[in-house]
C-alpha positions as CSV (number, residue, x, y, z in Angstrom):
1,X,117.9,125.6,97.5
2,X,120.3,124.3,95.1
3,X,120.2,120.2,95.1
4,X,122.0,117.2,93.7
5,X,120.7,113.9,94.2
6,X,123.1,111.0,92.8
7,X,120.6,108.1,91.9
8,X,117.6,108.1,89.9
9,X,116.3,104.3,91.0
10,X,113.1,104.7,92.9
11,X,114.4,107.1,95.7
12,X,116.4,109.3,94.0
13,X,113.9,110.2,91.5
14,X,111.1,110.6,93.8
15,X,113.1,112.8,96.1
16,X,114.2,114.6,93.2
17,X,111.0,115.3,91.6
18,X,109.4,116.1,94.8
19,X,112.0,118.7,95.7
20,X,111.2,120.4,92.5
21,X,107.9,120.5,92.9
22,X,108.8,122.8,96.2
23,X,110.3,125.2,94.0
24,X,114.0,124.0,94.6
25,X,116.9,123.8,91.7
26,X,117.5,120.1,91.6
27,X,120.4,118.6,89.7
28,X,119.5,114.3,89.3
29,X,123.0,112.5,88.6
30,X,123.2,108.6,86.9
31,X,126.2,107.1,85.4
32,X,124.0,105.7,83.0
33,X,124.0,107.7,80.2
34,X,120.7,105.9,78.4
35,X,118.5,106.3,81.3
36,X,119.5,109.9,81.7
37,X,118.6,110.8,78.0
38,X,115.3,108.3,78.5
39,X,114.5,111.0,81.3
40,X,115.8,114.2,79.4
41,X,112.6,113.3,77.4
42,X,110.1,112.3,80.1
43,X,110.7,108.9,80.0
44,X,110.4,107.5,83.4
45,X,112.0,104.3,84.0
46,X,109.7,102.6,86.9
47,X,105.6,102.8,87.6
48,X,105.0,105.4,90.4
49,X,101.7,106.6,90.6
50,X,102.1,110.6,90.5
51,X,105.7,110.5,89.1
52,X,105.1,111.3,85.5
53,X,103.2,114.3,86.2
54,X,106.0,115.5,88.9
55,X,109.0,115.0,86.3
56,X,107.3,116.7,83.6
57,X,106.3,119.7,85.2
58,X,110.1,120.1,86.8
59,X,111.3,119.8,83.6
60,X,109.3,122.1,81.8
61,X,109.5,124.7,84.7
62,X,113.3,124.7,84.6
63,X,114.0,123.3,88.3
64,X,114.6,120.0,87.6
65,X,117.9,118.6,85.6
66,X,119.4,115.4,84.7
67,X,123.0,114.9,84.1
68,X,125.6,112.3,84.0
69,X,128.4,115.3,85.2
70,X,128.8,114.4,88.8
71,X,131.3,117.0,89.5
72,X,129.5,120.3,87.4
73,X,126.5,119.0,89.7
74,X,128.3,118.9,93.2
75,X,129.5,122.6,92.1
76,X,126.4,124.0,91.3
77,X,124.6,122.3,94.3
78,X,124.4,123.2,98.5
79,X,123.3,119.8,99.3
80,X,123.8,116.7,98.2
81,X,121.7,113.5,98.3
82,X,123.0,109.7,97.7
83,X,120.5,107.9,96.6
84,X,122.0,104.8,95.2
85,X,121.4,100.9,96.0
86,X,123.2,99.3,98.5
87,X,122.3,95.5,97.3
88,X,122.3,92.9,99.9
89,X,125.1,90.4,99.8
90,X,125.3,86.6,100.3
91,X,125.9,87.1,103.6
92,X,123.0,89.3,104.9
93,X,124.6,92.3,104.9
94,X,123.7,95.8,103.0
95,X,126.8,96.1,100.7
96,X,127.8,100.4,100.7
97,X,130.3,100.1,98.3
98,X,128.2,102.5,95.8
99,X,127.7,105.4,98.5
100,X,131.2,105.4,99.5
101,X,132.3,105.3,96.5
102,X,129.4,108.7,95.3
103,X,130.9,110.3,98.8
104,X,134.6,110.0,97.2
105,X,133.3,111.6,94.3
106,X,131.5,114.1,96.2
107,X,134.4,115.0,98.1
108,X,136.6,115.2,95.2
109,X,134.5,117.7,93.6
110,X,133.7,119.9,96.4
111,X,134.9,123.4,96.3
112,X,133.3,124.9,99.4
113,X,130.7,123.9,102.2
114,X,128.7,121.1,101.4
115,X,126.0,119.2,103.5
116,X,126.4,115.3,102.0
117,X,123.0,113.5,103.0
118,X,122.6,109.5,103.2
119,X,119.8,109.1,101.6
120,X,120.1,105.4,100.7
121,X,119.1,102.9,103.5
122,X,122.6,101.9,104.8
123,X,123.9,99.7,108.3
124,X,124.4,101.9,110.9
125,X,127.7,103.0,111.4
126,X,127.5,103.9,107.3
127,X,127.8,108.0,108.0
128,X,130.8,107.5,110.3
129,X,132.5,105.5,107.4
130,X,131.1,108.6,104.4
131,X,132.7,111.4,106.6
132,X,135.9,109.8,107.2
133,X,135.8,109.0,103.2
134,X,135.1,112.7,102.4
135,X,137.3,114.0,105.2
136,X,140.2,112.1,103.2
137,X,139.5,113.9,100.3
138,X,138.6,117.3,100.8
139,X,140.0,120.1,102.7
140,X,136.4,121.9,102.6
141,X,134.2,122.5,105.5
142,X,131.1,120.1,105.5
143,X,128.7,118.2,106.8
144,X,127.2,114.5,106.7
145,X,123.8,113.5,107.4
146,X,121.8,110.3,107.7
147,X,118.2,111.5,106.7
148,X,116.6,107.9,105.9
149,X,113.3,107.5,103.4
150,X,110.2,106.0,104.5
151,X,108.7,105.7,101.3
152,X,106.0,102.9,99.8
153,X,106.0,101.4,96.7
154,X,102.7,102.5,94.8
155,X,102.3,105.7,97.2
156,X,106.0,107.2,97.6
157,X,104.9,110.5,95.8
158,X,102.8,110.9,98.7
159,X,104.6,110.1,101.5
160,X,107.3,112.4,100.6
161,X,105.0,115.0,100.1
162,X,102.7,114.4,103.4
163,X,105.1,112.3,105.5
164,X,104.4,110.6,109.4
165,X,107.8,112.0,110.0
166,X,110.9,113.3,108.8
167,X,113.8,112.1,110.6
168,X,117.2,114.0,110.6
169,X,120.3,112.5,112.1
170,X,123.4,114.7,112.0
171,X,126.3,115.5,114.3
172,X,126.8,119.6,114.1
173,X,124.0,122.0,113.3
174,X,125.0,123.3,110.7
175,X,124.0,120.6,108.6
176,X,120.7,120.2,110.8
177,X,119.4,123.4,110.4
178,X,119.8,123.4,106.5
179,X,117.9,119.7,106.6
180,X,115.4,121.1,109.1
181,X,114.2,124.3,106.5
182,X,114.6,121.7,103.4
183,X,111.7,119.8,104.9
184,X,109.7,122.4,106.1
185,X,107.4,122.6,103.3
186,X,106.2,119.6,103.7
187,X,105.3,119.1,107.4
188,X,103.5,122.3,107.5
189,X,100.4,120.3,108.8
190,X,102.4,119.0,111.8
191,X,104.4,115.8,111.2
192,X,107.7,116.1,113.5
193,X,111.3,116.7,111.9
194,X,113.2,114.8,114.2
195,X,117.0,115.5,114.8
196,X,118.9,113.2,115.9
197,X,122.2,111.6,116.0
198,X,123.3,109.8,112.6
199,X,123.6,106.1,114.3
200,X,120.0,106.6,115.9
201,X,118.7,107.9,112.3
202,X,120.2,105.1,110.2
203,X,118.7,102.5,113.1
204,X,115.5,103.9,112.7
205,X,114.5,103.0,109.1
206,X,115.6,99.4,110.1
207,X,113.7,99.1,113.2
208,X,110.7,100.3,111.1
209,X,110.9,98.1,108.2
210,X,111.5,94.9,110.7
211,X,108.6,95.8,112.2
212,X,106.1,96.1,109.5
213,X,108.1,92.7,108.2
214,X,107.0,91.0,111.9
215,X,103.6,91.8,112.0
216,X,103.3,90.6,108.3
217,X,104.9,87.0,109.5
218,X,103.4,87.1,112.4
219,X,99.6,87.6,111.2
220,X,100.9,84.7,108.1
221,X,101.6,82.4,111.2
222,X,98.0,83.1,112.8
223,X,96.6,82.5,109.6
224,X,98.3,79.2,109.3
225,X,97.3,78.3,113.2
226,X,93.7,79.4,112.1
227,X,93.7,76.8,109.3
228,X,94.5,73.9,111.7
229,X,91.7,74.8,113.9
230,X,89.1,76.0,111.2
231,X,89.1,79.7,112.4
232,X,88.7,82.2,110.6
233,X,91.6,84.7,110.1
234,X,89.5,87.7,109.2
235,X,87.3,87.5,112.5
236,X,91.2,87.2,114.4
237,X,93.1,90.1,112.3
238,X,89.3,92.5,113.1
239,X,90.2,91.4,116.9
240,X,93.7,91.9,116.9
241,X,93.1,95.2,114.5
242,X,90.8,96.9,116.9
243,X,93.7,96.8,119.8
244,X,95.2,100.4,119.7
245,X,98.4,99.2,120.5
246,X,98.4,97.1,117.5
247,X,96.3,99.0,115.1
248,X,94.9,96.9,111.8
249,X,97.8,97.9,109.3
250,X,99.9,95.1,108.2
251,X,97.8,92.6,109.7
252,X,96.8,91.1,106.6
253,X,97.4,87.7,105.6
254,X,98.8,86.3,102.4
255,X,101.7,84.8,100.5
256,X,104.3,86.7,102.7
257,X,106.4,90.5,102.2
258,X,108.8,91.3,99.0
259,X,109.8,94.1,97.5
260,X,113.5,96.2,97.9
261,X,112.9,96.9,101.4
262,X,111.6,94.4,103.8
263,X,113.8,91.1,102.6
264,X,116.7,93.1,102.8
265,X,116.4,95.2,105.9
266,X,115.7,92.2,108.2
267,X,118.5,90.2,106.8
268,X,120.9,93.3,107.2
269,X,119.8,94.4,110.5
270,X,120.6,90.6,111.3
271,X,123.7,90.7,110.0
272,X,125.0,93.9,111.4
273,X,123.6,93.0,114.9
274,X,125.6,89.5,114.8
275,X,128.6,91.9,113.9
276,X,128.2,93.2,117.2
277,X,127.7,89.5,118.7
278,X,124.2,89.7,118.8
279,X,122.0,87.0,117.4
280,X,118.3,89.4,116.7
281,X,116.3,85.5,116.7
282,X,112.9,87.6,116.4
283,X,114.1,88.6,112.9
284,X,115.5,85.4,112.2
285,X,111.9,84.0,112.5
286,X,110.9,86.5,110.9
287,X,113.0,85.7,107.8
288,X,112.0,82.2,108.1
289,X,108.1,82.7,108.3
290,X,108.0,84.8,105.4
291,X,110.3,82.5,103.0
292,X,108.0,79.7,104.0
293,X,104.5,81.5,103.4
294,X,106.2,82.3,100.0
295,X,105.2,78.3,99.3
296,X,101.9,78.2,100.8
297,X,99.9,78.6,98.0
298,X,102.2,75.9,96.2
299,X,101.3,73.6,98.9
300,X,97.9,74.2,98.7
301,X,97.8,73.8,95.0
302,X,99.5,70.1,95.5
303,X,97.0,69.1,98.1
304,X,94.1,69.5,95.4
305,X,95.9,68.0,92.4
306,X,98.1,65.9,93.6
307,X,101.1,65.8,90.9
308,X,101.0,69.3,88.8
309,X,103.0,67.7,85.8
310,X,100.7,69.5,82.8
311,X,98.7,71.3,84.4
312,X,97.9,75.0,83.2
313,X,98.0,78.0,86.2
314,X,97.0,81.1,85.5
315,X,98.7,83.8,87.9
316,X,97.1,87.3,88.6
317,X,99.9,89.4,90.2
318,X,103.1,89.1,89.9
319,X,104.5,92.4,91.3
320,X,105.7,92.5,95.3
321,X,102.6,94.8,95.7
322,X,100.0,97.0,93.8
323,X,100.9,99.7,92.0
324,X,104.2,99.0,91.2
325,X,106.2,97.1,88.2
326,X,108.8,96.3,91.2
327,X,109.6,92.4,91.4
328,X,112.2,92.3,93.7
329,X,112.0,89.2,96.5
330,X,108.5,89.7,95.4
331,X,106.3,85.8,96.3
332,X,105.3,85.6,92.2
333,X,109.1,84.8,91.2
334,X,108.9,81.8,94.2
335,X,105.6,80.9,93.4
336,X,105.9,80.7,89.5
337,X,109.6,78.8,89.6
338,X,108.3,76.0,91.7
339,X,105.1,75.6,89.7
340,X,107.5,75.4,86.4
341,X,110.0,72.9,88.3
342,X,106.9,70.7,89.2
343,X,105.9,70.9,85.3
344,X,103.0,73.0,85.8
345,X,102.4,75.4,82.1
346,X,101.7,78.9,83.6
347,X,100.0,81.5,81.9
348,X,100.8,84.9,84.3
349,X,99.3,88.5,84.0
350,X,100.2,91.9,86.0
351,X,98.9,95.2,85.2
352,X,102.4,96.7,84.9
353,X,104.7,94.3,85.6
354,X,104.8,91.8,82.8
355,X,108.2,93.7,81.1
356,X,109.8,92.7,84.5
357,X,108.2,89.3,84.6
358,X,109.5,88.9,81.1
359,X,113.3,89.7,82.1
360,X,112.9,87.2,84.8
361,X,111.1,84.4,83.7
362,X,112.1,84.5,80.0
363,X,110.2,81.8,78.0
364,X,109.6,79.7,81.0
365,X,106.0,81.3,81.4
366,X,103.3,82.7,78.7
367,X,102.0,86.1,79.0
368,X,98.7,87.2,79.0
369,X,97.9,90.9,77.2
370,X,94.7,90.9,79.6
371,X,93.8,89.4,83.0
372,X,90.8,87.0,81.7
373,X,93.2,85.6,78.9
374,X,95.7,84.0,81.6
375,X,92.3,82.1,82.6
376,X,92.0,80.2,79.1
377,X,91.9,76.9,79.7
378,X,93.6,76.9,83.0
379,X,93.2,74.2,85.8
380,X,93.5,76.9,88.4
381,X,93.8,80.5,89.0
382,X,96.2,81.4,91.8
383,X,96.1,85.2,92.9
384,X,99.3,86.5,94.1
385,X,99.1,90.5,94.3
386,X,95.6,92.4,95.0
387,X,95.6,94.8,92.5
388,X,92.3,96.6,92.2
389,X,91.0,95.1,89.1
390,X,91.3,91.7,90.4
391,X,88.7,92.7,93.1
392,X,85.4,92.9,91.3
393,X,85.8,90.3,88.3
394,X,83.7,88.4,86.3
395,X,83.0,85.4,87.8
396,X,81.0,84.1,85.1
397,X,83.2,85.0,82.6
398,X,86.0,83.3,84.4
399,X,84.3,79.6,84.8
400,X,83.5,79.7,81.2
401,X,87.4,80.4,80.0
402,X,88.7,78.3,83.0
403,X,89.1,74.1,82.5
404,X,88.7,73.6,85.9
405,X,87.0,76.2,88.3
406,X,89.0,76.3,91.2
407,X,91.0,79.7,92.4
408,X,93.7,79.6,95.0
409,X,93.9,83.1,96.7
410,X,96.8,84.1,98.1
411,X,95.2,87.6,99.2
412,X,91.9,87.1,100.3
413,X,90.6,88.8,98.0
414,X,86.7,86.9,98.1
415,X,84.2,86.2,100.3
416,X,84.6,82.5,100.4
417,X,80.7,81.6,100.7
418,X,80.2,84.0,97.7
419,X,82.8,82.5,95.5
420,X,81.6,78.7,96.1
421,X,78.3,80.2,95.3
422,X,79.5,80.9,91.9
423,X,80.3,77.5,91.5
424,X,84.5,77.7,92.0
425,X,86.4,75.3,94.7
426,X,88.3,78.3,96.4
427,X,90.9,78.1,98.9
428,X,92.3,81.2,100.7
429,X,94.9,81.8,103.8
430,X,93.6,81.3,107.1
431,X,90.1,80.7,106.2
């Protein structure tokens, strides 16, 4: 088929690539004409594991394109993806301002049937409002689905390529059937292609997302309950884990969710539900929980020290997650601001995220080339994302280059009789 997809943030450029890769023409639209040459030359502008290699190989096989020309791309293209961000707003709510205003330009463009496809996570209600805009503007036949992403940070190459589930919500078949024999490829081994009605699809990647967000601030709140009575967290997350209805994933503890999805679905699907005169409290606690375990670690740190005026913290992690350079709502930025405000010198390390870091935290924080440098005379090493190499260290290594020897681990990273063994003072979550 002959694609456009207007966005090239995260979701746009995955869906992109991986449409090439199925042997589909694929058109990738920005407005921002430095990114688009960055990626004319294989420059990819965000760590996804995978990504690279995808991009490349579209490129040099001809089937995938990037333009700033919205209009030559809408002509040349069947179907059309929005892919761009729909920030959250002071108040809660998912602002769509960007895909109504793509759909406009969509419309404007068209000259014959197109299928327009939300692909951006948007309130429900959001494909009503893109087929009235594109209805204004168009005398065309076409058709407007919601077909939602469900893709993680760190392993959206794969998701998209081997999915759970593809959903589909669209109000005429037309537009369904085309959607239904776009995704075909890649559900082949049996993952569903559900079709449903647009307000039921755009619900759906809500629901999810709250729901992964509750059992993350609900396990946090265990841990914290586990603390009070000196259980042990990992013998209750094994317990719960082992319960098919719950399953284990998302059950582990730490310093609470970040990232571009989670914060801002559960504060949308608040806000959208109270526009409707509902007050969702669940998620509301949920919110709470998570910008509260966000401080744990800071707590923890002041309950060993006392005052942290001059004291040097080195941070391993900074990104919302592992394998990503994504910083967004991630617990580091929390984290790192309240241990400068307290006057605490930190010395912070990530594997991929320290040009992010940098844009955030300026001067405020010194940055370590390699992970044992950010333990040079530190009091403290507090661990914020579980990235791989942070698993197996040198413990050795780390007392010598370390003032103090005392780790605060915000992921459970360590067996805690093992690390004491080594000679550290270690505190975890829950443990």
């Amino acid at each position: 088929m002959k694609i456009a997809v207007v966005g090239t943030g995260y979701v746009g450029l995955v869906v992109g690539a991986c449409l090439a890769e199925t042997g589909n023409d694929v058109i990738c639209v920005d407005k921002d004409e430095a990114k688009v040459r960055g990626l004319r030359r294989g420059k990819i502008p965000i760590y996804e594991p995978g990504l690279e290699e995808l991009v490349k190989r579209g490129k040099s096989e001809g089937r995938l394109t990037f333009t700033t020309d919205l209009v030559k791309a809408v002509k040349a293209s069947q179907v059309i993806f929005i892919a761009v961000g729909t920030p959250q707003g002071e108040d809660g709510a998912a602002d769509v301002q960007h895909v109504l205003a793509v759909a406009r330009d969509v419309a404007k463009a068209m000259d014959g049937f197109r299928v327009v496809v939300n692909k951006s996570t948007v309130p429900v209600g959001t494909a009503a409002r893109v087929r009235e805009v594109v209805r204004r503007e168009t005398t065309h036949p076409f058709s407007v689905v919601s077909n939602p992403e469900f893709l993680k940070q760190g392993a959206a190459v794969d998701d998209f390529m081997k999915p759970d589930r593809v959903i589909v919500g669209a109000e005429d078949s037309r537009g369904a059937d085309i959607m239904v024999a776009l995704h075909k490829p890649f559900t082949r081994t049996g993952a569903p292609i559900m079709v449903m009605d647009c307000a039921s699809a755009e619900l759906s990647k809500y629901a999810a997302n709250a729901m992964l967000a509750t059992k993350i601030s609900f396990m946090n709140e265990v841990a914290n309950v586990c603390e009070l009575f000196g259980a042990d967290v990992d013998f209750v997350r094994q317990a719960v884990g082992s319960d098919r209805r719950i399953g284990s994933s998302f059950l582990f503890p730490g310093v609470g969710y970040g990232g571009s999805c989670f914060p801002k679905d559960v504060k949308a699907l608040v806000r959208f539900s109270a526009d409707k005169k509902y007050d969702f409290k669940i998620l509301q606690a949920v919110d709470s929980v998570n910008e509260l375990q966000k401080r744990a670690l800071v707590k923890k740190l002041e309950a060993h020290f006392g005052s942290l005026k001059g004291r040097t913290i080195g941070v391993w992690g900074l990104a919302f997650k592992p394998k990503t350079d994504d910083m967004r709502e991630a617990p580091a930025v929390v984290i790192i601001n309240a241990l400068v405000d307290k006057g605490a010198k930190v010395q912070a390390f990530d594997p991929e995220a320290m040009k992010v870091a940098k844009r955030i935290f300026g001067n405020k924080v010194s940055y370590a080339t390699k992970s044992y440098e950010a333990l040079r005379g530190s009091d403290a090493l507090v661990i914020v994302t579980e990235w791989h190499e942070f698993r197996e260290p040198d413990f050795v290594r780390m007392r010598k280059l370390m003032r103090t020897p005392v780790i605060f681990d915000g992921r459970n990273l360590y067996d805690p009789k093992q690390i004491t063994a080594q000679g550290f003072t270690y505190y975890s979550i829950g443990r």
